[in-house]
N, C-alpha and C positions, 0 to 999 in steps of 0.2 A: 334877509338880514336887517340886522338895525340901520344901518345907516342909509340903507334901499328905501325903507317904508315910508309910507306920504305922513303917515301918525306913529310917531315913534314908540309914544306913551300915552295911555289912556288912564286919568286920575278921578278915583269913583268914590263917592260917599255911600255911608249903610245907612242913615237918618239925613233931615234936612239939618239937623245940630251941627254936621260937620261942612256943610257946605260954605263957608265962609273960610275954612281951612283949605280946603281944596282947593277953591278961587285963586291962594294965595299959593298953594305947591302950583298947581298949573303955570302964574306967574314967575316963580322962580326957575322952572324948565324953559319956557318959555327966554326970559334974560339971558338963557346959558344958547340957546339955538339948538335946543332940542324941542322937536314937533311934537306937542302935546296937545291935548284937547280933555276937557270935564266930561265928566257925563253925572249932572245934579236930578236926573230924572229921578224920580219917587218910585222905581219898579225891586224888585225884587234884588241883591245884591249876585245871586246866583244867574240871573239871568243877565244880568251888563256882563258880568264875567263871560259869557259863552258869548255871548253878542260880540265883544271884544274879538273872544280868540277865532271864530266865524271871519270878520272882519281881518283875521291876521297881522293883529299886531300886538308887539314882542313885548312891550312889559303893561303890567296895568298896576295899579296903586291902590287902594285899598285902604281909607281912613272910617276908623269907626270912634266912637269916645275915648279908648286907653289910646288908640295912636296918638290922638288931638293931646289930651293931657300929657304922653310923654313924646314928643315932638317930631312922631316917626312916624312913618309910612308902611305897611305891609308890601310886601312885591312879590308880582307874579310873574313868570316870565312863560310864554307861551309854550314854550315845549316842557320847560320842565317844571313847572307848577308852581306850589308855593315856595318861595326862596328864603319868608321870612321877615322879620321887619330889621328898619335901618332907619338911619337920620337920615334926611333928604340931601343935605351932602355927599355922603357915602353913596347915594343911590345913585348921583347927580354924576360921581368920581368914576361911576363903575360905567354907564354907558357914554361918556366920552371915550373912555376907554376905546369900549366896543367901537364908536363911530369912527374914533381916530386912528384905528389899526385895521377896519374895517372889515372886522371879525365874520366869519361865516356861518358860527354858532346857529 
């Protein structure tokens, strides 16, 4: 569950373009005391994604240029895939949520 995980959320760039964006979602999960962590590595964006869900954990973030330009994030959530994109807000709104009800999802 979310609220179990040591890394709640994993926020990934597809270019290095967007890694200064990232930096800066990381930072805002982060101020909220959700357990997040980057991953700016240069590898393949298909492969952080499986490394992630290997790894077990439940949502990953996904910035590439249209996210950056419109100020949203894609989200994945580990069992059930792509969720779609969202303002980091909304993203921020929905796994409190989960933490604070301490959903089992």
């Amino acid at each position: 569950p979310v609220w179990l995980a040591p890394v709640q959320v994993r926020v990934m760039n597809i270019t290095e373009n967007q890694a200064e964006y990232i930096k800066n979602i990381e930072g805002i999960l982060l101020e909220k005391d959700i357990r997040a962590d980057a991953d700016l590595r240069s590898e393949k964006i298909g492969y952080k994604i499986r490394e992630a869900q290997v790894q077990k954990i439940p949502y990953m973030l996904v910035a590439g240029d249209r996210e950056v330009k419109n100020g949203e994030v894609s989200v994945r959530d580990r069992k059930l895939g792509d969720i779609g994109t969202m303002k980091i807000d909304d993203f921020v709104k929905l796994v409190e949520d989960k933490i604070n009800t301490k959903a089992i999802d």
